[in-house]
VOTOR-345176 format. One line per field, with one value per residue: x, y, z of N, C-alpha, C in turn; residue in three letters. Coordinates in Angstrom, 3 decimals. Layout:
n.x <- (X,...) .
n.y <- (Y,...) .
n.z <- (Z,...) .
ca.x <- (X,...) .
ca.y <- (Y,...) .
ca.z <- (Z,...) .
c.x <- (X,...) .
c.y <- (Y,...) .
c.z <- (Z,...) .
residu <- (ALA,...) .
end
This chain:
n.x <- (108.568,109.467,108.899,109.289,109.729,109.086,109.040,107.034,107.630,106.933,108.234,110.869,110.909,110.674,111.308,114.372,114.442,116.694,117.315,114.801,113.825,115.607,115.120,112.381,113.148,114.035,112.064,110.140,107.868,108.380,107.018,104.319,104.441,105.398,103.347,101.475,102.330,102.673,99.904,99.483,100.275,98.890,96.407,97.464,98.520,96.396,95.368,96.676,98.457,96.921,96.926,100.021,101.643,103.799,104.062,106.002,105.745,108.062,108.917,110.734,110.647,111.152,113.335,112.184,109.997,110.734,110.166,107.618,104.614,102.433,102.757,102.502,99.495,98.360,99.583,98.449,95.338,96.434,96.532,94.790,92.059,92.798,95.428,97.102,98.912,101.442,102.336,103.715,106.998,109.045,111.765,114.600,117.388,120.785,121.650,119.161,118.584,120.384,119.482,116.794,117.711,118.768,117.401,113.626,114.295,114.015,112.278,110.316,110.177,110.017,106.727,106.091,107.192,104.794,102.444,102.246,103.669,106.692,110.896,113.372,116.773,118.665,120.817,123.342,126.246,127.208,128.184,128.589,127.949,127.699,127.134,126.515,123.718,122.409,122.672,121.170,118.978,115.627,115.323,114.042,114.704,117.644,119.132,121.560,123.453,124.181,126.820,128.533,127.170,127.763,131.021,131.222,132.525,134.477,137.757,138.225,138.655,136.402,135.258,134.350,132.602,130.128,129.517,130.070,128.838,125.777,126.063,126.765,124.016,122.644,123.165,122.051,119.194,117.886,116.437,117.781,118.074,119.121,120.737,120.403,121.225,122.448,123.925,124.468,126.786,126.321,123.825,123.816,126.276,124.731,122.547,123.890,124.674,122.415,120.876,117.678,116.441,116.023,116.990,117.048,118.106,118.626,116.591,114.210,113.574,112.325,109.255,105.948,102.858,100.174,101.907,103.810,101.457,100.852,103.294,103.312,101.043,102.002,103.503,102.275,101.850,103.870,104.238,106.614,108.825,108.601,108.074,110.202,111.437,112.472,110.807,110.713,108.894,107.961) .
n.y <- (99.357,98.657,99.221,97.195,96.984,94.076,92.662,90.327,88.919,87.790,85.845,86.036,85.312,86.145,89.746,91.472,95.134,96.431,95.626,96.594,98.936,101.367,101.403,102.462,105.077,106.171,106.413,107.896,106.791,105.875,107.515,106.818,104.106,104.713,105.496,103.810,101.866,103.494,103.331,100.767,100.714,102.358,100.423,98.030,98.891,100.064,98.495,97.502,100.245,101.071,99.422,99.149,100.360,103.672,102.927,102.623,103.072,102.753,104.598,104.690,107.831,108.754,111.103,111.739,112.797,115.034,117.082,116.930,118.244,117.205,116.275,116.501,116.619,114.381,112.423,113.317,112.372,109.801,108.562,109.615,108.864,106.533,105.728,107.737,109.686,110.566,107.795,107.390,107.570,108.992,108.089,109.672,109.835,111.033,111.482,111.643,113.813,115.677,114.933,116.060,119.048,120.931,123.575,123.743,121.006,121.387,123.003,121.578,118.847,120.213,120.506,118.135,117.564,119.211,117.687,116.006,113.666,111.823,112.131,110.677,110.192,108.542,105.956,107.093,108.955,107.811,108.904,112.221,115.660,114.784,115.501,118.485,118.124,117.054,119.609,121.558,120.360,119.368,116.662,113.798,111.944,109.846,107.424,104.531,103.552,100.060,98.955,100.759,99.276,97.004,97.011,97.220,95.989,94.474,95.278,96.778,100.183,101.957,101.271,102.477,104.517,104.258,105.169,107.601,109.014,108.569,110.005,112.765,112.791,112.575,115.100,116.836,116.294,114.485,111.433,107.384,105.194,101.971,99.847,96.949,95.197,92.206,90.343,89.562,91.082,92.935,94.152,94.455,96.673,98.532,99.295,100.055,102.471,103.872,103.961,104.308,103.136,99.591,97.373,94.270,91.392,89.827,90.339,90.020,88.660,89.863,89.919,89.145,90.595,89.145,87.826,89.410,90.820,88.848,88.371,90.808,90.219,88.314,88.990,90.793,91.034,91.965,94.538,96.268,95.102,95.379,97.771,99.001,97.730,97.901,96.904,94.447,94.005,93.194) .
n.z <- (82.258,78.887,75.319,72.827,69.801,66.830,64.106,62.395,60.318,57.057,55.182,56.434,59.149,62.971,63.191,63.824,64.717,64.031,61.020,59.990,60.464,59.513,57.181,57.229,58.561,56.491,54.477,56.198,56.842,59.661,61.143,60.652,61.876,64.655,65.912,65.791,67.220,69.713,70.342,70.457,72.924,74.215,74.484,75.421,78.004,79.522,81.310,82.883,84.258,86.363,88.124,89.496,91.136,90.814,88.212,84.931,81.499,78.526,75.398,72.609,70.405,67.162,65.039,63.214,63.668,65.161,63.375,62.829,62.210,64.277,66.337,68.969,68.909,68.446,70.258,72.340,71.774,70.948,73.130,75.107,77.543,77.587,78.277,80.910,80.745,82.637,82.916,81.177,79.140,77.008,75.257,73.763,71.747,71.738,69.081,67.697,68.273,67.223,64.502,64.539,64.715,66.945,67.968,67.626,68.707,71.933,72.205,71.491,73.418,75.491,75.624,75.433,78.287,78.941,78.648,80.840,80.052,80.106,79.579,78.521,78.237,75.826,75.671,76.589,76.282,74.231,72.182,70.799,71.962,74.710,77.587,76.739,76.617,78.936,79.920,79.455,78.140,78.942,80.366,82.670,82.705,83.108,81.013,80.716,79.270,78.334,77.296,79.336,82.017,81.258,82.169,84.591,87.501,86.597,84.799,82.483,81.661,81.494,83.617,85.867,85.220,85.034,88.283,87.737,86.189,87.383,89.450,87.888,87.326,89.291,90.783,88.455,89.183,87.895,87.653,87.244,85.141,84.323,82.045,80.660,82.971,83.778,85.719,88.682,90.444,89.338,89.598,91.900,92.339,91.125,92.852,95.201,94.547,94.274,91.956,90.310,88.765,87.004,84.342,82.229,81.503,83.410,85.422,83.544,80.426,77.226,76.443,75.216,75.554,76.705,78.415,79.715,81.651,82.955,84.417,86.192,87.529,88.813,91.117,92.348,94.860,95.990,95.798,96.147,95.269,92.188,91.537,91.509,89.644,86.289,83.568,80.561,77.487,74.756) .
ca.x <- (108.582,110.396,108.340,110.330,109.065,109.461,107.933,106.462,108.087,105.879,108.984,112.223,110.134,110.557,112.940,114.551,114.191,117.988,116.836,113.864,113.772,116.769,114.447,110.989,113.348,114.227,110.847,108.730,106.912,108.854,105.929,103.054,104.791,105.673,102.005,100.630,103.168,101.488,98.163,99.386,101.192,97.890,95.971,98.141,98.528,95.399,94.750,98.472,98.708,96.016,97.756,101.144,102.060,104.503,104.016,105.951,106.283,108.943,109.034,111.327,110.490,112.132,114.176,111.301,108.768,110.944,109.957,105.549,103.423,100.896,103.242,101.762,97.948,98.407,99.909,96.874,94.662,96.374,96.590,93.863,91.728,93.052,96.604,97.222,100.528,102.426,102.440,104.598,108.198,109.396,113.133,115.603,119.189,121.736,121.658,117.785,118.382,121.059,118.769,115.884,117.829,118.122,116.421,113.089,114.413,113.834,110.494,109.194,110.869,108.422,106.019,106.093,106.717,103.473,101.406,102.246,104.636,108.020,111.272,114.722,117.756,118.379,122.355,123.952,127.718,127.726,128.025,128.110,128.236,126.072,127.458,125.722,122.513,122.333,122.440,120.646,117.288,114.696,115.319,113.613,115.386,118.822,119.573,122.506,123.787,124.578,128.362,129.209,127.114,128.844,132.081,131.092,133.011,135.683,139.078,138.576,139.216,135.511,134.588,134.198,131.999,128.873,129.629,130.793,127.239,124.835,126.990,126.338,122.600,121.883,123.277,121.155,118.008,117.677,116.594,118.201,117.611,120.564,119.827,121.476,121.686,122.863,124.897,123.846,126.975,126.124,123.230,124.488,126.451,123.994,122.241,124.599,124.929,121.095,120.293,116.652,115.130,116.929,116.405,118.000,117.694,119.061,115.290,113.802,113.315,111.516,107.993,104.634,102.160,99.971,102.992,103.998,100.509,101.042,104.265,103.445,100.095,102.191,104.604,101.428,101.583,105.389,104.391,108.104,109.942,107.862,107.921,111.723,112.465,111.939,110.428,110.487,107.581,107.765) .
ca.y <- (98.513,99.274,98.374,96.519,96.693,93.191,92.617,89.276,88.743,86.444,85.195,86.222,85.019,87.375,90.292,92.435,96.356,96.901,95.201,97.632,100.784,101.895,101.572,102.987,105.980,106.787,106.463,108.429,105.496,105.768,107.995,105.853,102.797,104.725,105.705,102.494,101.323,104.194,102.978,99.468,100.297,102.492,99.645,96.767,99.048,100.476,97.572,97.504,100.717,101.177,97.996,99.166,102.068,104.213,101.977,103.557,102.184,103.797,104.433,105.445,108.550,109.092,112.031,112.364,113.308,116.228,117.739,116.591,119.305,116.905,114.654,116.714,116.637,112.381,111.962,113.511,111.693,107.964,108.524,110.064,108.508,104.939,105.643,108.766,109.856,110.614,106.689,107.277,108.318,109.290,108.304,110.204,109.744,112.513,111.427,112.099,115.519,116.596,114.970,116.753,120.428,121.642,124.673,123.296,119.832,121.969,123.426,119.896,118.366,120.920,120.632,116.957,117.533,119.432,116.614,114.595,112.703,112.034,112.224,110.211,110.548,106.952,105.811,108.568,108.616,106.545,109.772,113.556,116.305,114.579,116.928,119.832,117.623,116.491,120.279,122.455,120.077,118.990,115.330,113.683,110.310,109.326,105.679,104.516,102.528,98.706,99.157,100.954,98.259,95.963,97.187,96.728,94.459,94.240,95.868,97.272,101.189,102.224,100.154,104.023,105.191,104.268,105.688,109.081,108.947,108.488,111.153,113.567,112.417,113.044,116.498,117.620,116.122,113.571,109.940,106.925,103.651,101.337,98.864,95.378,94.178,90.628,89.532,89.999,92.097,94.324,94.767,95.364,98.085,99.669,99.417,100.728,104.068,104.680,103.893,104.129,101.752,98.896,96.403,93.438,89.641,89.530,90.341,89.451,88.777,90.601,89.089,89.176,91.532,88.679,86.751,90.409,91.097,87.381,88.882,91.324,89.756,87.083,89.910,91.954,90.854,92.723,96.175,97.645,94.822,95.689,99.234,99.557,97.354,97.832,95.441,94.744,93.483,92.887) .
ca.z <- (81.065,77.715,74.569,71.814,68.237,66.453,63.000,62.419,58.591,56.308,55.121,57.232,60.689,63.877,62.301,64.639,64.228,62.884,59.844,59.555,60.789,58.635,56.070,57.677,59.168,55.337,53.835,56.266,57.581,60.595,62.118,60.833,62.391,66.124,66.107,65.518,68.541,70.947,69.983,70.967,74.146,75.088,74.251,76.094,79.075,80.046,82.164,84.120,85.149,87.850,89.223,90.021,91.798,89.664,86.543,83.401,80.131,77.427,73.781,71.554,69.188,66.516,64.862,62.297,64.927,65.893,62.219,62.184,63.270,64.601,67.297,70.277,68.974,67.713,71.066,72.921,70.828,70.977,74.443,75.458,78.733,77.910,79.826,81.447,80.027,83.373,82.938,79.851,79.122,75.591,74.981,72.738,71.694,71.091,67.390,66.982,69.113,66.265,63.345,64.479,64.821,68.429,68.256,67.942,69.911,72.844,72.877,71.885,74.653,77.019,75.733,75.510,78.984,79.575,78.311,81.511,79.928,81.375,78.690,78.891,77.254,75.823,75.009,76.990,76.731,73.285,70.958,70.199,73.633,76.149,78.706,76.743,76.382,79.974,80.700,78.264,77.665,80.298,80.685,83.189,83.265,81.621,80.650,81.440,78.447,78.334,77.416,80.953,83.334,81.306,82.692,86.609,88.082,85.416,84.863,81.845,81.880,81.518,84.786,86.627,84.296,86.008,88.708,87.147,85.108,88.090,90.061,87.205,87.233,90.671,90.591,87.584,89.308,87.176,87.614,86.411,84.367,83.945,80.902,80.119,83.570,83.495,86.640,90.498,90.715,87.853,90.425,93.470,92.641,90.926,94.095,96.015,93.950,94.125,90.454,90.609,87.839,86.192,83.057,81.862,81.765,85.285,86.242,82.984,79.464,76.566,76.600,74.550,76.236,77.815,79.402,80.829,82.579,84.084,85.301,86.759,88.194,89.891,91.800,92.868,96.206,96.708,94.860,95.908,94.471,90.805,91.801,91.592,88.429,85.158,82.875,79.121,76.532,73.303) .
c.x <- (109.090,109.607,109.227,109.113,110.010,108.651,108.096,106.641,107.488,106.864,110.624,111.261,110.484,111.757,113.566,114.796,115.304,117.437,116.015,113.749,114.674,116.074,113.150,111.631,113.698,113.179,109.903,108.361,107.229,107.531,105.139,103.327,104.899,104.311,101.125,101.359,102.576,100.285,98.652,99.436,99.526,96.924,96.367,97.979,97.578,94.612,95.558,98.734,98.248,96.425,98.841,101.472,103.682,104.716,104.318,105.819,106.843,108.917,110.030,110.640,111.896,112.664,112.928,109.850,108.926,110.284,108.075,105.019,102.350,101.256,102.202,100.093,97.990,98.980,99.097,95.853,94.794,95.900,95.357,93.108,92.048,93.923,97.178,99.021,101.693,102.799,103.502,105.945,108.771,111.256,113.461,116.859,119.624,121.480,120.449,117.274,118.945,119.984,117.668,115.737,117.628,117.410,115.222,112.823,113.536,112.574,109.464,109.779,109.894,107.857,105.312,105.643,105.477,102.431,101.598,103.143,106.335,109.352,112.412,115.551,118.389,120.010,123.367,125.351,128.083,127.566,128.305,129.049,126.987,126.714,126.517,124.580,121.539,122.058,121.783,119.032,116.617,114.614,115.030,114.526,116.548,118.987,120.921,123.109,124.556,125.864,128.490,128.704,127.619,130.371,132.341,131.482,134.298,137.149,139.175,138.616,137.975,134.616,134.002,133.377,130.628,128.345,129.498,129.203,126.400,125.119,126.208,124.728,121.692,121.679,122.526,119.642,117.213,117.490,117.101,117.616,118.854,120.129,121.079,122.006,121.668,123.318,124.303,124.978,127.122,125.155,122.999,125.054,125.569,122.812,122.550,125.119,123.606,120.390,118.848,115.994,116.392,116.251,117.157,117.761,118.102,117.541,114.508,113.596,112.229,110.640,107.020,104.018,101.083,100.912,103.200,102.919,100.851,101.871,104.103,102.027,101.142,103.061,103.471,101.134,102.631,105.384,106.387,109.016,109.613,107.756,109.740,112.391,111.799,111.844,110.175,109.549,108.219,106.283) .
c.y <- (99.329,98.715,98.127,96.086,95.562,93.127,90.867,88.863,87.199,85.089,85.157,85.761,86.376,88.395,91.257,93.644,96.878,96.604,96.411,99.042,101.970,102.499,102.684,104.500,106.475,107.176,107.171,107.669,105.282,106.283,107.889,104.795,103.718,105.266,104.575,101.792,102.362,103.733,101.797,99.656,101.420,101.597,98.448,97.380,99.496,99.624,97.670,98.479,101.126,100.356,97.908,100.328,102.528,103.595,103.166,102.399,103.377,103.244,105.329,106.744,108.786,110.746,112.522,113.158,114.768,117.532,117.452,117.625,118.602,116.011,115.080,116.290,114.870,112.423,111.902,112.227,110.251,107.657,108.461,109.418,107.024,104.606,106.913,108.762,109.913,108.731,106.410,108.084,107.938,109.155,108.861,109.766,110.901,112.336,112.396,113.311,116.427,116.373,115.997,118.161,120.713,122.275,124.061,121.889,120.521,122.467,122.315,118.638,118.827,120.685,119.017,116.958,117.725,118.577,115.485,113.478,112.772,111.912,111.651,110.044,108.934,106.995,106.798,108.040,108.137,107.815,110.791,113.995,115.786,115.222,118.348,119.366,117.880,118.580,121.409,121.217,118.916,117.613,114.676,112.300,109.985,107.464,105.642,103.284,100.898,98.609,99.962,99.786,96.919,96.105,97.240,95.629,93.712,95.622,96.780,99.494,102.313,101.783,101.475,104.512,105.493,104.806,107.033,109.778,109.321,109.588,112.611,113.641,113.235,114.975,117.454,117.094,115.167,112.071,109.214,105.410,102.832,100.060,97.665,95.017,92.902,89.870,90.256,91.326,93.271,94.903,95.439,96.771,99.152,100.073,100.341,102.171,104.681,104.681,103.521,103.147,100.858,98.158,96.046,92.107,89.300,89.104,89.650,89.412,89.241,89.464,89.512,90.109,90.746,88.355,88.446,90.598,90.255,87.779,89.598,91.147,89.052,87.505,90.753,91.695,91.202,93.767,96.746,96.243,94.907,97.279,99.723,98.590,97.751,96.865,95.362,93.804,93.789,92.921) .
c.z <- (79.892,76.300,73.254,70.788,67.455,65.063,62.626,60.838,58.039,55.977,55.776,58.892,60.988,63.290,63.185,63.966,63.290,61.542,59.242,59.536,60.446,57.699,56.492,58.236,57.164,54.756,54.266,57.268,58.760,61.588,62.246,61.815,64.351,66.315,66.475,66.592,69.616,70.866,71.048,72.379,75.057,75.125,75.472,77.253,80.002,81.374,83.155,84.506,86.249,88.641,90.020,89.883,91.136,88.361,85.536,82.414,79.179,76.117,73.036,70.341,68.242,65.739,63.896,62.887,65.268,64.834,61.995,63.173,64.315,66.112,68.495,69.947,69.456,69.357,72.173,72.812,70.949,72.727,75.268,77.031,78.957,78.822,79.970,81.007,80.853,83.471,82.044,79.844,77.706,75.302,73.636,73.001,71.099,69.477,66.826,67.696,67.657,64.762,63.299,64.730,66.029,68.967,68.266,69.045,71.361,73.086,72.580,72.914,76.036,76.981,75.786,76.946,79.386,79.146,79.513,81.446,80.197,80.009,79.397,77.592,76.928,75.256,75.595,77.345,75.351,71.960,71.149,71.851,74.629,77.465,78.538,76.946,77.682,81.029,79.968,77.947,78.781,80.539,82.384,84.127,82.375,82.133,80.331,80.365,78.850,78.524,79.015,81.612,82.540,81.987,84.032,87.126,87.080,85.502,83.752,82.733,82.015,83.211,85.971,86.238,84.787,87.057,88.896,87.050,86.317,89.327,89.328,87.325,88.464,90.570,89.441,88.212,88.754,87.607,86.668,85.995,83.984,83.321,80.822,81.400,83.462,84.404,88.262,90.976,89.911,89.100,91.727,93.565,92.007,91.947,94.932,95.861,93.477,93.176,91.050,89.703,87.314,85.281,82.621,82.072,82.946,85.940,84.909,81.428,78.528,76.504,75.902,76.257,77.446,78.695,80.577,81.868,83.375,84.732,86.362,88.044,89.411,91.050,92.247,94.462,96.827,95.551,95.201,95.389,92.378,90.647,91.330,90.719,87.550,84.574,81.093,78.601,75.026,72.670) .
residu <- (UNK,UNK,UNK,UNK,UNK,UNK,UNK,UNK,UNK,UNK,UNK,UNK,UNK,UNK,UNK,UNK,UNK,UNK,UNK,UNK,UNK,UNK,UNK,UNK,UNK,UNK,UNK,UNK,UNK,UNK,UNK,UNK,UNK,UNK,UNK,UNK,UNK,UNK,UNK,UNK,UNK,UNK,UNK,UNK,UNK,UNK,UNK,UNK,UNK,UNK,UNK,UNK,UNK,UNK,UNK,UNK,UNK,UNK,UNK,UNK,UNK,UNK,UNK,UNK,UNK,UNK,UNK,UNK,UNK,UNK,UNK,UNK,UNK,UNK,UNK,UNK,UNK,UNK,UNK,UNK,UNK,UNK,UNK,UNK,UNK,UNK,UNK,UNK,UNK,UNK,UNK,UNK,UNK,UNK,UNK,UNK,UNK,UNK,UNK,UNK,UNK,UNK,UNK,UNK,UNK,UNK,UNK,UNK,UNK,UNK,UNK,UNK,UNK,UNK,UNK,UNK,UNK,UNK,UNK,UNK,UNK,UNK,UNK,UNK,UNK,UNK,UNK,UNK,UNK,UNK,UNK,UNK,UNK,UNK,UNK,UNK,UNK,UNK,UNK,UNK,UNK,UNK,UNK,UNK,UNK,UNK,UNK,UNK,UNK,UNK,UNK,UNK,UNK,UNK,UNK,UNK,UNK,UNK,UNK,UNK,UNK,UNK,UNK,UNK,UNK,UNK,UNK,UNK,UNK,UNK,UNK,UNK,UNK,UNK,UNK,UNK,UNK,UNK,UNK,UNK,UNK,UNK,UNK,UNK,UNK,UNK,UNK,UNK,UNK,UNK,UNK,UNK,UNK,UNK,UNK,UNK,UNK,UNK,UNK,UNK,UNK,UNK,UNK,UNK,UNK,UNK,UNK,UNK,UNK,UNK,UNK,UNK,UNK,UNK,UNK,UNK,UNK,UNK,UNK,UNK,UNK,UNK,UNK,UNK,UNK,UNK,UNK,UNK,UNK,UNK,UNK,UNK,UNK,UNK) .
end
C-alpha cells in the first residue's frame, strides 16, 4: 500500500497535495504534517499487518527530514509496538537526496535502515544521476516511474526503458515497484520481467482507510494474489 495525503479544504473541498505541500515544504510544516501522516498510517495499519503476509505500506519523507535531528527518535516513537517498521518503507526522490546534501543523505538512509524499515527510491529516471544514486545509497526498492510503464506496449522511443530499469534493478539487488499500471498489457510484461510489486488502477483505486481493510478482507482467502500487488489508500 502507498499512503496518499489529501487535505479535506473547508472551502476548496478534497485538495490534492500539489496545491499544498509547495507551501508546507517552504514553511517548515512539512515535518509536522509527515509526522502526523506516520501517526495515521501506524494507527490505520496496526490492524492489517498481522493479516497479510509481507504487508508494506510507503511514505514519502521529505527533503526537510534529511536536516531534523529528531526523524530517527519521532520515527521510533510514532512507530513504536503499534506497526513493526519492517512493515514500512520510506520513499525518496533524487531531488530530496540533492535538497537534503548527500553527505549526510547517506548515513540517514542506514540508519533508517537499521530501524527495520525498508527505503525506495521513488521517480527513478525522471531527474538528476540516478545511475550514481542507484549505486552509492542503500536502496532497498526502486519505483519504477509512471512515464516508462506508460510506454509498454507503445512505439514511442522510451517503450525499452522498463526493461533496461528492472535489468539494472536486479543486478544491484534491488526490488521493484512499477506505479501507474493501467492496462492488462502494461501488466503482463511487467510480469514477464519479474517486477515484484505493482500499483495502479488496473488493480485498484486510491481508497479511504476503511474501504481498504474491506479490500483487503475480501482477498484474504488468496494471500499470494494480495501478497504480490500493491495497494493504495488515501
Amino acid at each position: 500500500a502507498e499512503a496518499l495525503l489529501r487535505w479535506q479544504h473547508p472551502q476548496l473541498g478534497l485538495t490534492l497535495p500539489q496545491l499544498f505541500l509547495p507551501a508546507a515544504q517552504e514553511t517548515g510544516f512539512i515535518v509536522q504534517l509527515t509526522n502526523w501522516l506516520m501517526s495515521q498510517v501506524a494507527e490505520d495499519m496496526a490492524a492489517v499487518a498481522p493479516t497479510v503476509p509481507n504487508f508494506h505500506v510507503s511514505m514519502n519523507l521529505s527533503p526537510a527530514h534529511f536536516l531534523h535531528p529528531e526523524l530517527l527518535p519521532t520515527i521510533r516513537a510514532i512507530f513504536g509496538s503499534r506497526l513493526p517498521l519492517h512493515h514500512v518503507i520510506f520513499e525518496i526522490t533524487e531531488h530530496q537526496l540533492i535538497a537534503g546534501h548527500e553527505g549526510p543523505a547517506l548515513g540517514i538512509l542506514q540508519d533508517l535502515r537499521g530501524t527495520g524499515a525498508r527505503v525506495a527510491l521513488d521517480d527513478f529516471g525522471t531527474g538528476y544521476s540516478s545511475l550514481k544514486y542507484l549505486s552509492r545509497y542503500p536502496f532497498d526498492y526502486l519505483k519504477i516511474d509512471k512515464a516508462f510503464v506508460d510506454a509498454i506496449g507503445t512505439e514511442s522511443v522510451t517503450a525499452g526503458l522498463t526493461d533496461t530499469i528492472v535489468a539494472m534493478a536486479n543486478q544491484l539487488k534491488m526490488r521493484t515497484v512499477a506505479e501507474g499500471v493501467e492496462s492488462q498489457v502494461q501488466l503482463d510484461h511487467l510480469r514477464s520481467l519479474g517486477v515484484d510489486f505493482v500499483q495502479g488502477w488496473l488493480l485498484a483505486r486510491d481508497m479511504p482507510v476503511d474501504e481498504f481493510r474491506l479490500f483487503l478482507e475480501t482477498r484474504r482467502a488468496d494471500p499470494q494474489q494480495v501478497s504480490q500487488k500493491s495497494r493504495q489508500f488515501a
